[in-house]
PANUMI-178735 format. One record per atom (N, C-alpha, C): x negated, y, z negated; residue number from 1. Coordinates in pm, 1 decimal. Example, Ala and Ser with C-alpha at 12.3 -4.5 7.8 and 13.67 -1.06 7.14 Angstrom:
BEGIN
{c1: -1319.0; c2: -569.0; c3: -780.0; resi: 1}
{c1: -1230.0; c2: -450.0; c3: -780.0; resi: 1}
{c1: -1320.0; c2: -330.0; c3: -780.0; resi: 1}
{c1: -1285.0; c2: -225.0; c3: -708.0; resi: 2}
{c1: -1367.0; c2: -106.0; c3: -714.0; resi: 2}
{c1: -1290.0; c2: 3.0; c3: -787.0; resi: 2}
***
This chain:
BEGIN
{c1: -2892.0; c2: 5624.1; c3: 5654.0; resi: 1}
{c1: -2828.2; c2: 5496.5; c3: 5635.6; resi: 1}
{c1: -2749.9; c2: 5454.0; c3: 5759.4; resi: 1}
{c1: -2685.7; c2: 5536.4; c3: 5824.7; resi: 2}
{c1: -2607.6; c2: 5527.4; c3: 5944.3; resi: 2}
{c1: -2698.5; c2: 5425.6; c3: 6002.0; resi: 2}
{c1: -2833.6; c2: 5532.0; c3: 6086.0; resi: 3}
{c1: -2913.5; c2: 5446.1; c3: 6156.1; resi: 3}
{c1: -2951.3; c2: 5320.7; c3: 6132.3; resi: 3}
{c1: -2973.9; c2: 5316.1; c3: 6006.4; resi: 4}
{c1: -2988.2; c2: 5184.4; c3: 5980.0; resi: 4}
{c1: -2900.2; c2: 5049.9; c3: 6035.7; resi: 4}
{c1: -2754.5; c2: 5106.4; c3: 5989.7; resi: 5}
{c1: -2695.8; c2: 5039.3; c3: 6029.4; resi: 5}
{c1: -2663.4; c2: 5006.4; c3: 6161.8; resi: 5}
{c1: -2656.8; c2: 5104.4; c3: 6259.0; resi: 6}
{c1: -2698.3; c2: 5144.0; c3: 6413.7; resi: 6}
{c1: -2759.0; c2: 4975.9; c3: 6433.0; resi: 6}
{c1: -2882.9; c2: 5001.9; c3: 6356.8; resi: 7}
{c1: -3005.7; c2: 4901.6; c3: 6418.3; resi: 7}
{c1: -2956.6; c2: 4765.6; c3: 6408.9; resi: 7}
{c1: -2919.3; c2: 4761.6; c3: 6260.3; resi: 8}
{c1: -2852.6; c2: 4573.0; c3: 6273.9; resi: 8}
{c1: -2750.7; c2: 4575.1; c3: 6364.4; resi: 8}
{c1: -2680.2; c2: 4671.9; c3: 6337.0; resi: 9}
{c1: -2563.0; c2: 4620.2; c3: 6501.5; resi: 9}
{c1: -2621.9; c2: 4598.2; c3: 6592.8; resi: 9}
{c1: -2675.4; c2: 4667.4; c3: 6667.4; resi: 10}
{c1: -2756.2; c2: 4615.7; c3: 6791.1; resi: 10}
{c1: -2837.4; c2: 4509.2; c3: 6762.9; resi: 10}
{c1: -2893.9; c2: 4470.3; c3: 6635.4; resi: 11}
{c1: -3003.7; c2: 4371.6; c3: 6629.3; resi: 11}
{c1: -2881.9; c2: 4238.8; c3: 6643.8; resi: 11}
{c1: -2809.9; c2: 4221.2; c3: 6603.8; resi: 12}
{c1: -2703.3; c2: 4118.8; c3: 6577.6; resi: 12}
{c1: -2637.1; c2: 4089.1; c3: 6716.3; resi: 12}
{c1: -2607.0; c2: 4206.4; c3: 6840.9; resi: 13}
{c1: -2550.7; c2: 4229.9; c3: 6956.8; resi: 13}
{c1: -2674.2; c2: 4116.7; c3: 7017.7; resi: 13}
{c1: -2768.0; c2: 4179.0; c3: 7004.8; resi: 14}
{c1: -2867.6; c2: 4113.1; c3: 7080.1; resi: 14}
{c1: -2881.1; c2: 3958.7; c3: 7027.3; resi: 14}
{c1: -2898.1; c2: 3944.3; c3: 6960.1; resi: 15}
{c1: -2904.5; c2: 3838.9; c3: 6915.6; resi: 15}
{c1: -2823.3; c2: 3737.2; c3: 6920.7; resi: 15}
{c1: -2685.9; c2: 3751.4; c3: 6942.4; resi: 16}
{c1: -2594.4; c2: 3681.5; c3: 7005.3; resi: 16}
{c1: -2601.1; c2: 3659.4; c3: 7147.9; resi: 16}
{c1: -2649.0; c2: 3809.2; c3: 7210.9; resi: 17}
{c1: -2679.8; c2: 3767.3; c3: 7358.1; resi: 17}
{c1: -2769.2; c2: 3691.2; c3: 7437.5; resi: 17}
{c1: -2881.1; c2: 3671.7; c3: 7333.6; resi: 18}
{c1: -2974.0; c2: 3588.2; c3: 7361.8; resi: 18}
{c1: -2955.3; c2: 3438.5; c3: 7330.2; resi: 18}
{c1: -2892.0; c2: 3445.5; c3: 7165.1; resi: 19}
{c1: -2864.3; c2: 3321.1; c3: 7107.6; resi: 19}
{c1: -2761.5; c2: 3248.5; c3: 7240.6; resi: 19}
{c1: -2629.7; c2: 3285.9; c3: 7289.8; resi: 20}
{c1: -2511.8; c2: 3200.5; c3: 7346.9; resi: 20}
{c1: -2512.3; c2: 3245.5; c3: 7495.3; resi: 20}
{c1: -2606.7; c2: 3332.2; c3: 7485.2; resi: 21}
{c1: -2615.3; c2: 3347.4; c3: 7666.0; resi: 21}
{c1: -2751.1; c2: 3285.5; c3: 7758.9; resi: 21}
{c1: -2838.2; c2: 3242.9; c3: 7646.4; resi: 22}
{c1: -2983.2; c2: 3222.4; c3: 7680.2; resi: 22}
{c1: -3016.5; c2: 3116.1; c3: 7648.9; resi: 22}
{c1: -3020.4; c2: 3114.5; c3: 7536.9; resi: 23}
{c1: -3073.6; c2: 2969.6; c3: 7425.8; resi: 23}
{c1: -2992.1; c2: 2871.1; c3: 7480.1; resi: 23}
{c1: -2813.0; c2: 2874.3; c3: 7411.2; resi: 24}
{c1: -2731.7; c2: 2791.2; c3: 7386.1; resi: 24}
{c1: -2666.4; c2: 2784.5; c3: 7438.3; resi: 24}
{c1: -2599.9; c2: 2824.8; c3: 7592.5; resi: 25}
{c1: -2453.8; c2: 2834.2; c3: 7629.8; resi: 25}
{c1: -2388.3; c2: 2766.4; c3: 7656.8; resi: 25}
{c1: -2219.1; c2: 2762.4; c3: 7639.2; resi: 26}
{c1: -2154.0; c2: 2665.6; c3: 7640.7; resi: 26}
{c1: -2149.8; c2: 2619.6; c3: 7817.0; resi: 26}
{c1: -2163.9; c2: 2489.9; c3: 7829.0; resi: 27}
{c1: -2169.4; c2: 2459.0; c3: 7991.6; resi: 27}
{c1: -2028.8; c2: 2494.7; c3: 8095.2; resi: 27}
{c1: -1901.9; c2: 2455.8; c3: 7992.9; resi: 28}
{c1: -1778.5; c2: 2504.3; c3: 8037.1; resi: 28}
{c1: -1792.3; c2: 2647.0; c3: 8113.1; resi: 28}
{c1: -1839.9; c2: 2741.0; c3: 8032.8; resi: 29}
{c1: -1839.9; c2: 2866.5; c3: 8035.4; resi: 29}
{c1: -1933.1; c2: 2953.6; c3: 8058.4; resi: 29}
{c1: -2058.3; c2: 2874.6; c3: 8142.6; resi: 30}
{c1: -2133.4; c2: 2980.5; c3: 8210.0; resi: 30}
{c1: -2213.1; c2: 3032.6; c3: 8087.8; resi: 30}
{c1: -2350.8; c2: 3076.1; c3: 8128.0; resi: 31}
{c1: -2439.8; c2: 3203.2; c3: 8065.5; resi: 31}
{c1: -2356.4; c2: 3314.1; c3: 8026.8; resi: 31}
{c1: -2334.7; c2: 3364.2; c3: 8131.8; resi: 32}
{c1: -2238.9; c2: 3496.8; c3: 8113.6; resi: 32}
{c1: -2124.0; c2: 3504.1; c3: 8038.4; resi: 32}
{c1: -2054.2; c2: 3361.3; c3: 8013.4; resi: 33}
{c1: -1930.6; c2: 3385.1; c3: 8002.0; resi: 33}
{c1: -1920.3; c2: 3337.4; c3: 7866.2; resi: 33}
{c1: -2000.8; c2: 3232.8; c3: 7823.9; resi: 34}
{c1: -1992.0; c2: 3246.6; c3: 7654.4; resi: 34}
{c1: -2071.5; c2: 3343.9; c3: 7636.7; resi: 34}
{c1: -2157.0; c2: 3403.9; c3: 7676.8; resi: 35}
{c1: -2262.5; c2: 3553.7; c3: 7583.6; resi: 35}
{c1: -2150.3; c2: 3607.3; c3: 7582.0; resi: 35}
{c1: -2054.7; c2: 3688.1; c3: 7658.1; resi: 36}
{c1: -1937.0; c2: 3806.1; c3: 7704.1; resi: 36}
{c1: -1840.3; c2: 3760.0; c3: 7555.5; resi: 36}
{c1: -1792.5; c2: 3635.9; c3: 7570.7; resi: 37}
{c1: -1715.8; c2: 3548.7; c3: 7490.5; resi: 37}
{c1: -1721.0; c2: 3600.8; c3: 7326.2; resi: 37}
{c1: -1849.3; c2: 3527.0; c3: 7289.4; resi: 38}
{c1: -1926.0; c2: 3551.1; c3: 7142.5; resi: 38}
{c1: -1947.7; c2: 3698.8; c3: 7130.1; resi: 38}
{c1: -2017.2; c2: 3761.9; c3: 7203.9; resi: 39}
{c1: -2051.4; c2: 3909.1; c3: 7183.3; resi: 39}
{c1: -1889.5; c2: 3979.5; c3: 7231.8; resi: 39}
{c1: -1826.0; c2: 3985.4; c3: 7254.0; resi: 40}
{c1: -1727.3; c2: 4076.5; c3: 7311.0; resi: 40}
{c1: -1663.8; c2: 4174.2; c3: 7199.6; resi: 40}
{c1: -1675.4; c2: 4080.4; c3: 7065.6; resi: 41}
{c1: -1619.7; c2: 4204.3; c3: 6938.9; resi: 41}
{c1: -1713.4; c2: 4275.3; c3: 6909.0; resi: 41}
{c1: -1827.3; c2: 4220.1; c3: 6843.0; resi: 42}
{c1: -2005.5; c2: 4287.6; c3: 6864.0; resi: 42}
{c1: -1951.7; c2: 4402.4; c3: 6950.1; resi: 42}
{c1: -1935.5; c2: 4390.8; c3: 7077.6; resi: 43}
{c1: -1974.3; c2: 4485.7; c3: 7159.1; resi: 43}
{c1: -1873.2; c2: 4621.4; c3: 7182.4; resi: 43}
{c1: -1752.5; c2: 4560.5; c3: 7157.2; resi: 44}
{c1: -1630.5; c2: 4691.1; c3: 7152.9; resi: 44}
{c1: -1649.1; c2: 4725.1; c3: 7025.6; resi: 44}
{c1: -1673.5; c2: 4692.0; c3: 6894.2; resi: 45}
{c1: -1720.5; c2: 4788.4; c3: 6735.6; resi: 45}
{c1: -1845.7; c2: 4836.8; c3: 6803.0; resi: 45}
{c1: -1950.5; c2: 4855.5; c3: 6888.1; resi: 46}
{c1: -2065.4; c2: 4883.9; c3: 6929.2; resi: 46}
{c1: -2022.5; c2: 5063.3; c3: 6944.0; resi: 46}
{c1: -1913.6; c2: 5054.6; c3: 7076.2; resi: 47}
{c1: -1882.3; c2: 5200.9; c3: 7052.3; resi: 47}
{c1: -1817.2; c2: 5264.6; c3: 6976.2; resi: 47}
{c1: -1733.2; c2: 5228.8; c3: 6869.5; resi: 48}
{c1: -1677.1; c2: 5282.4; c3: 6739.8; resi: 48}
{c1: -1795.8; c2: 5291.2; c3: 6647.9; resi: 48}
{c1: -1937.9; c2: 5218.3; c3: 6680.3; resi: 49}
{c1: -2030.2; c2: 5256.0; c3: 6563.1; resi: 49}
{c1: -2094.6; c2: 5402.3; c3: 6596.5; resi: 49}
{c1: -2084.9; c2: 5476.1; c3: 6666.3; resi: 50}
{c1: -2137.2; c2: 5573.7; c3: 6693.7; resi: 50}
{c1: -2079.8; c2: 5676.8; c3: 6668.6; resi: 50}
{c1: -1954.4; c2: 5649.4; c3: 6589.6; resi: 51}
{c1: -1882.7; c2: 5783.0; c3: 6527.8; resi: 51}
{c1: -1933.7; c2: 5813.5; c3: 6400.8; resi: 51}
{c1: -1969.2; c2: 5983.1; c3: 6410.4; resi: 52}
{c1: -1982.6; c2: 5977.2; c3: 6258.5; resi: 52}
{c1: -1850.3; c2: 5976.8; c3: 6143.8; resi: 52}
{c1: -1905.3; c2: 5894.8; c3: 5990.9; resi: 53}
{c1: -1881.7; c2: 5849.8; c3: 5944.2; resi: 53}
{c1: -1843.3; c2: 5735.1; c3: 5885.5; resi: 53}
{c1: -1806.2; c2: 5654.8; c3: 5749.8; resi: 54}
{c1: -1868.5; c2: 5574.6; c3: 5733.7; resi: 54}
{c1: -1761.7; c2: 5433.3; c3: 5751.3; resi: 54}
{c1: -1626.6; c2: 5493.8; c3: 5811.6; resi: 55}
{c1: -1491.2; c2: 5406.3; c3: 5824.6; resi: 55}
{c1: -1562.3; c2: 5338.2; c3: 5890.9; resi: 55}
{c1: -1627.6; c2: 5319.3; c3: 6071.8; resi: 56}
{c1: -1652.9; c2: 5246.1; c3: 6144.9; resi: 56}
{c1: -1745.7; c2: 5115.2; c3: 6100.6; resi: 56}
{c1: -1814.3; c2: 5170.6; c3: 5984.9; resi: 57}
{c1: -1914.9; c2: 5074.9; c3: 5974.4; resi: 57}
{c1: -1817.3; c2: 4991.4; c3: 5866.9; resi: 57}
{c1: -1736.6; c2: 5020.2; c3: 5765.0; resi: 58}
{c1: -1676.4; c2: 4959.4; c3: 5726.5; resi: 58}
{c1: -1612.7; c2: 4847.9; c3: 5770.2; resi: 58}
{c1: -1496.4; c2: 4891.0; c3: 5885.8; resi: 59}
{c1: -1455.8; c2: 4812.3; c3: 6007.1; resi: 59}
{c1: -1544.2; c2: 4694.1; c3: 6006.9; resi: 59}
{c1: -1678.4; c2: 4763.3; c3: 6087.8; resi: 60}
{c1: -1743.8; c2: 4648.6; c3: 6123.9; resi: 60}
{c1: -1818.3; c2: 4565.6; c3: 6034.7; resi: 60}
{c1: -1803.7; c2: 4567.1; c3: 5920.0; resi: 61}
{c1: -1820.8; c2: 4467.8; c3: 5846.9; resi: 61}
{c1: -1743.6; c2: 4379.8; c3: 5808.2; resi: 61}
{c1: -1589.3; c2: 4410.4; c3: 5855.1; resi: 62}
{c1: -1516.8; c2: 4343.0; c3: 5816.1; resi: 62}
{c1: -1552.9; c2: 4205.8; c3: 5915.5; resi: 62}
{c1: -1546.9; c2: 4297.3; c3: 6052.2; resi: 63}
{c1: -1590.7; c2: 4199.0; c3: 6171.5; resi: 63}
{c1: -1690.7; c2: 4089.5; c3: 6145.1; resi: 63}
{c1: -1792.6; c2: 4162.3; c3: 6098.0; resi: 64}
{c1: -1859.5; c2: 4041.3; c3: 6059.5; resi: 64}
{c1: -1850.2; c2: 3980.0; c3: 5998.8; resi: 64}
{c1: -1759.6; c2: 3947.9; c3: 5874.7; resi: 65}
{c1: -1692.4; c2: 3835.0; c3: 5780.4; resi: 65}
{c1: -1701.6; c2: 3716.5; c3: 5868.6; resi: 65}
{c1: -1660.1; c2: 3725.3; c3: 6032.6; resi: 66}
{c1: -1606.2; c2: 3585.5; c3: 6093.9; resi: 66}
{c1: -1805.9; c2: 3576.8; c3: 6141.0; resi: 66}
{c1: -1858.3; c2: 3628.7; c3: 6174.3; resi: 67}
{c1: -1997.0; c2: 3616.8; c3: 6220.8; resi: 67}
{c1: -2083.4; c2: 3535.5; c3: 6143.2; resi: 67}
{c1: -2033.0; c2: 3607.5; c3: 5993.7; resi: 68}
{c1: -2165.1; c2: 3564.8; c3: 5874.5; resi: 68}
{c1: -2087.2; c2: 3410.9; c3: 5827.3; resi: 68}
{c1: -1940.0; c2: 3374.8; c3: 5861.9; resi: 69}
{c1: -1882.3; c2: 3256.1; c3: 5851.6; resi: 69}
{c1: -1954.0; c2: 3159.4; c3: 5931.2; resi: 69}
{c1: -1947.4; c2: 3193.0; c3: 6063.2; resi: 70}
{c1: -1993.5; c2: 3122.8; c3: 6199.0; resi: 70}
{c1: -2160.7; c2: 3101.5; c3: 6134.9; resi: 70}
{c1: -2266.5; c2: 3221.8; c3: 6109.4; resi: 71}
{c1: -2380.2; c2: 3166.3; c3: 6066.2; resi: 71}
{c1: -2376.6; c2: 3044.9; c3: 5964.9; resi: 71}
{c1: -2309.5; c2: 3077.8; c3: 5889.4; resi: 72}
{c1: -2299.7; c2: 2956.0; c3: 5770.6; resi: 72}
{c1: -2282.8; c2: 2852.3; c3: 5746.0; resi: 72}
{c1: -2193.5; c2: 2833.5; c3: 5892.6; resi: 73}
{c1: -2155.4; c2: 2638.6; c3: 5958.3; resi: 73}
{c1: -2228.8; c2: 2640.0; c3: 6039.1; resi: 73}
{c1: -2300.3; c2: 2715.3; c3: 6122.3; resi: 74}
{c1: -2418.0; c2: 2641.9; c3: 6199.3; resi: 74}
{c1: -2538.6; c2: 2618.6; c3: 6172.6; resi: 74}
{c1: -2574.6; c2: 2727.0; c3: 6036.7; resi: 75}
{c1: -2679.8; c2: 2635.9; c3: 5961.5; resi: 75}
{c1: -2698.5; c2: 2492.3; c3: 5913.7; resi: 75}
{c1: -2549.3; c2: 2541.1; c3: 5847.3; resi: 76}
{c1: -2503.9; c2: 2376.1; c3: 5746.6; resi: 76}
{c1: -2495.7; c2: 2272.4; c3: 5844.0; resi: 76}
{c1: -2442.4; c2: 2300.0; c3: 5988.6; resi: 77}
{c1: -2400.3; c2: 2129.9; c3: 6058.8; resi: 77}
{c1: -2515.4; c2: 2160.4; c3: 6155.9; resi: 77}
{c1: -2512.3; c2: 2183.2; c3: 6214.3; resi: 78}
{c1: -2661.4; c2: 2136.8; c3: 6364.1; resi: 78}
{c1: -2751.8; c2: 2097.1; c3: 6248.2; resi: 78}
{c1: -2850.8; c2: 2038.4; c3: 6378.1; resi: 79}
{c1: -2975.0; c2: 1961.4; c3: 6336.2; resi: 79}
{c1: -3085.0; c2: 1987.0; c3: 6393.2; resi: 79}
{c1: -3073.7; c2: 2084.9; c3: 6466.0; resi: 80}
{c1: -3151.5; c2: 2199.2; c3: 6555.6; resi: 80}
{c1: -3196.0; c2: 2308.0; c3: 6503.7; resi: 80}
{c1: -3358.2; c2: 2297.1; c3: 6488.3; resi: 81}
{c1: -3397.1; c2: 2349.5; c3: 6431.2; resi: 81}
{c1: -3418.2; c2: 2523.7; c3: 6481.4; resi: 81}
{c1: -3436.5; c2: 2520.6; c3: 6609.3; resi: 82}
{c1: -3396.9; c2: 2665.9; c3: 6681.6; resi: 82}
{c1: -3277.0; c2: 2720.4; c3: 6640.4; resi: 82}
{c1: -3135.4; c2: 2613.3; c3: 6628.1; resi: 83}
{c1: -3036.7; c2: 2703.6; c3: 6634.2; resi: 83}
{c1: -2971.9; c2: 2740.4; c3: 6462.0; resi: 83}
{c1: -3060.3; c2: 2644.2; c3: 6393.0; resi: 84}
{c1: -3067.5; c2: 2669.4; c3: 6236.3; resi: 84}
{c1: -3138.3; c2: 2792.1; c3: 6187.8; resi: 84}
{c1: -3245.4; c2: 2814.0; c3: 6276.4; resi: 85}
{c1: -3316.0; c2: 2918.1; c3: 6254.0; resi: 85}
{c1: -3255.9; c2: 3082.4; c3: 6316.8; resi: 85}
{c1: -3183.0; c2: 3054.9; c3: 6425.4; resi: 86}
{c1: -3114.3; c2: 3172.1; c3: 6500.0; resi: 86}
{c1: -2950.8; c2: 3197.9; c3: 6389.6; resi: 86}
{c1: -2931.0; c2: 3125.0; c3: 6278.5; resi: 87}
{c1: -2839.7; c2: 3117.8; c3: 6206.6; resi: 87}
{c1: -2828.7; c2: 3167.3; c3: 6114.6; resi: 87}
{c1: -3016.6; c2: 3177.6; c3: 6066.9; resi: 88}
{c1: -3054.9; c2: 3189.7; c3: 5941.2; resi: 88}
{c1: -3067.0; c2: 3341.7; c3: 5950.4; resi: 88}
{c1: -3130.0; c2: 3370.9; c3: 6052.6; resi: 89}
{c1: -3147.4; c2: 3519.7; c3: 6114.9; resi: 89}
{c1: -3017.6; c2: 3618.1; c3: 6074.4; resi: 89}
{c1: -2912.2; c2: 3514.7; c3: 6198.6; resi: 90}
{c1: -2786.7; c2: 3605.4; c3: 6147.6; resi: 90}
{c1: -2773.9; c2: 3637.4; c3: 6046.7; resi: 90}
{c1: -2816.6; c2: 3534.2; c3: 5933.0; resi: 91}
{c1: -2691.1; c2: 3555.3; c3: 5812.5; resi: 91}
{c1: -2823.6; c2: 3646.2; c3: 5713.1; resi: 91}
{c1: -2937.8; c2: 3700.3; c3: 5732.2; resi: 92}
{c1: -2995.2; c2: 3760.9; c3: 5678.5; resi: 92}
{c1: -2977.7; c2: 3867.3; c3: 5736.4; resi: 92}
{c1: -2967.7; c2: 3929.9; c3: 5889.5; resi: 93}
{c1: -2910.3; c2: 4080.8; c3: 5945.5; resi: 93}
{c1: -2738.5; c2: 4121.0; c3: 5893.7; resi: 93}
{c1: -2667.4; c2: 4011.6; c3: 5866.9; resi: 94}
{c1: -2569.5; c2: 4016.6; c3: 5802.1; resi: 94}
{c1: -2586.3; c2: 4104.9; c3: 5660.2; resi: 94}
{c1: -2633.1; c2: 4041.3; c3: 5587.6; resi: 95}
{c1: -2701.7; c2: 4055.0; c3: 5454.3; resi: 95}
{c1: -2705.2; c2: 4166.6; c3: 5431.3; resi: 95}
{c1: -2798.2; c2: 4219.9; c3: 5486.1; resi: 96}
{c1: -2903.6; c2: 4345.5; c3: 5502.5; resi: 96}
{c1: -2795.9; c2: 4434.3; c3: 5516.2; resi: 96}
{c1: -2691.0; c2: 4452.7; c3: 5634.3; resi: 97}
{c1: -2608.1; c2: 4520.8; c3: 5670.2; resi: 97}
{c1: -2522.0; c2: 4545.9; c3: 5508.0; resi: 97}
{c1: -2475.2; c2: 4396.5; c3: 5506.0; resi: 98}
{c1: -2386.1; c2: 4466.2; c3: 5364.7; resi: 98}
{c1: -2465.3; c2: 4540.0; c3: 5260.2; resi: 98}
{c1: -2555.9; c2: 4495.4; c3: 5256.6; resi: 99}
{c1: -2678.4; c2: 4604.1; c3: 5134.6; resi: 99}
{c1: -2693.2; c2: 4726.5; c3: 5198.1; resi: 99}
{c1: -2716.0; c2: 4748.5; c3: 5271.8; resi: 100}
{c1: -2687.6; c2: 4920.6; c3: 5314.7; resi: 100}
{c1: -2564.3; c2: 4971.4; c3: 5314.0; resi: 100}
{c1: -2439.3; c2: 4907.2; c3: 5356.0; resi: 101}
{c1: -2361.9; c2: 4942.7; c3: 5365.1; resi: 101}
{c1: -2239.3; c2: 4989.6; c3: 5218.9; resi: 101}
{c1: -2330.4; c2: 4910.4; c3: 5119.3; resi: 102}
{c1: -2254.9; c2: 4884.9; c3: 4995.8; resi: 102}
{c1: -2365.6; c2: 5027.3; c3: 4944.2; resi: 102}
{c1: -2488.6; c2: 5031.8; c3: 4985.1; resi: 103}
{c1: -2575.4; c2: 5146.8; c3: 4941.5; resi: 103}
{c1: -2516.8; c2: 5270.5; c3: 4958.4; resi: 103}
{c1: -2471.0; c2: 5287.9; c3: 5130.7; resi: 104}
{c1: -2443.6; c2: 5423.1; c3: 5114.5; resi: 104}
{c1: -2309.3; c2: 5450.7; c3: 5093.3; resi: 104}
{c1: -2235.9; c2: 5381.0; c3: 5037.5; resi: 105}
{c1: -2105.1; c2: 5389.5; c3: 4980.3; resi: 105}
{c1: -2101.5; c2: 5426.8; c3: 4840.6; resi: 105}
{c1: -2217.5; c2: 5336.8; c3: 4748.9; resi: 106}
{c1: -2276.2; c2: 5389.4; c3: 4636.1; resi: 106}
{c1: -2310.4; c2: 5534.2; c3: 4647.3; resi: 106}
{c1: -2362.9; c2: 5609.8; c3: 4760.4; resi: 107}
{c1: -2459.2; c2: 5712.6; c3: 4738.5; resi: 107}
{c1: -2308.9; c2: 5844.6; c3: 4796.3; resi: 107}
{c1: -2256.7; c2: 5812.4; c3: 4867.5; resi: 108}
{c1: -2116.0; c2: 5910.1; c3: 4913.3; resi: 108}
{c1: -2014.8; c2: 5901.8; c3: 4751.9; resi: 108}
{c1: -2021.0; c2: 5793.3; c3: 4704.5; resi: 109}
{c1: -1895.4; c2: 5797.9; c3: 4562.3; resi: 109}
{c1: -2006.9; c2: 5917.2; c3: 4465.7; resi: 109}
{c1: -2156.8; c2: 5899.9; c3: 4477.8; resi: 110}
{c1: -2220.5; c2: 5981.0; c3: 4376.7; resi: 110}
{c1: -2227.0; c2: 6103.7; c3: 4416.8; resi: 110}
{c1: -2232.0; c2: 6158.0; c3: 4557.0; resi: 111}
{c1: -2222.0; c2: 6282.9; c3: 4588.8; resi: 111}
{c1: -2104.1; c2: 6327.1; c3: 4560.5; resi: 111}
{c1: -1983.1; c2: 6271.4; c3: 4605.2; resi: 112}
{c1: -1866.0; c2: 6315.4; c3: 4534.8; resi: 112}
{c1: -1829.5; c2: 6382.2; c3: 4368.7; resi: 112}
{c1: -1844.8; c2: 6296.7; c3: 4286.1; resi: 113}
{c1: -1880.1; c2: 6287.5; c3: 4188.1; resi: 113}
{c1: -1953.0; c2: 6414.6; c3: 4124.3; resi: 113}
{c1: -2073.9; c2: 6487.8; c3: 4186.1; resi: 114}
{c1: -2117.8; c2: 6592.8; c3: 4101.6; resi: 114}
{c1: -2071.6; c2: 6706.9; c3: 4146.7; resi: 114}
{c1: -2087.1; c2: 6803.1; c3: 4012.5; resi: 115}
{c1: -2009.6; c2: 6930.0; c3: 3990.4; resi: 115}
{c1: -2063.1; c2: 6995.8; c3: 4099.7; resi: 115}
{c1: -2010.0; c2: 7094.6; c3: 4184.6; resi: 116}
{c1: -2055.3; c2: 7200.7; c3: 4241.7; resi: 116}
{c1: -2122.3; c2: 7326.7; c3: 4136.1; resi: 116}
***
């Protein structure tokens, strides 16, 4: 389950880096400097995800509360169909994340749980 989760983090990292550093970036702020910008929490929970156990991933779901927010108004307001679709993405790697994450929380309370 870890790995799993491993994967959407990085799938989500990337995906921001491509989405606000590639696709979309703000003109104020450079390629570099909105990708750095948008990804910068992504990327510091990146090395707290590599600890074992299951606090970090917790954490980082909290993080993503503001992510899967951000997907949810840029579906609803643009009119862009690329960036509706790079929205939709998020908020389904979002998704996914909390379903594993709520899984192996389910599956650690049940190991607990039985008798030795």
């Amino acid at each position: 389950m870890a790995t799993l989760l491993r994967a959407l983090w990085l799938a989500l990292v990337v995906l921001h880096l491509v989405w606000f550093g590639v696709l979309t970036p703000a003109e104020s702020l450079g390629r570099v400097g909105t990708a750095l910008l948008v990804a910068s929490p992504l990327l510091v929970m990146l090395i707290w995800m590599w600890r074992p156990g299951l606090r970090a991933t917790v954490v980082g779901g909290m993080v993503l509360l503001i992510y899967f927010c951000l997907g949810v108004s840029e579906a609803w307001a643009t009119s862009l169909v690329s960036v509706r679709a790079l929205a939709l993405v998020q908020i389904a790697l979002i998704t996914v994340y909390y379903g594993v994450l709520f899984r192996s929380w389910q599956q650690g309370r049940a190991a607990r749980r039985q008798p030795e």
